[in-house]
Residue, then its C-alpha position, 0 to 999 in steps of 0.5 A: x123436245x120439251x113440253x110447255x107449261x100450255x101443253x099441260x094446261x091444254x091436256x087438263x082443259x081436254x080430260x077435265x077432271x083429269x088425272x096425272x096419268x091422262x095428262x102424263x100419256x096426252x104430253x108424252x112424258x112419265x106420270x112422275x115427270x107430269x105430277x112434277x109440272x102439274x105441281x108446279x101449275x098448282x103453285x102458280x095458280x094455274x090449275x087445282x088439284x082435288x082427292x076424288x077418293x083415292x084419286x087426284x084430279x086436276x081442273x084448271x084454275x077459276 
């Protein structure tokens, strides 16, 4: 099964800050396999990314 670019949108929405790991284990996929896609939002507009320290954050975009 494949997930859309909706479930990772809707996983960002839910844990908002979230992390790639919580968005990796809300889809049921990898934490690589989450950066991969969330990466991809992030250069088209869809979400941002922020370093909280050592972490990243993901927010949906404005």
């Amino acid at each position: 099964m494949t997930r859309s670019d909706e479930d990772y949108i809707e996983a960002v929405k839910k844990h908002s800050p979230a992390s790639t790991r919580e968005v990796a284990e809300e889809v049921g996929v990898t934490r690589q396999g989450a950066d991969y896609r969330l990466r991809k939002l992030e250069s088209e507009g869809q979400v941002r990314s922020e370093r909280i320290g050592n972490s990243l954050a993901w927010f949906l975009s404005k």
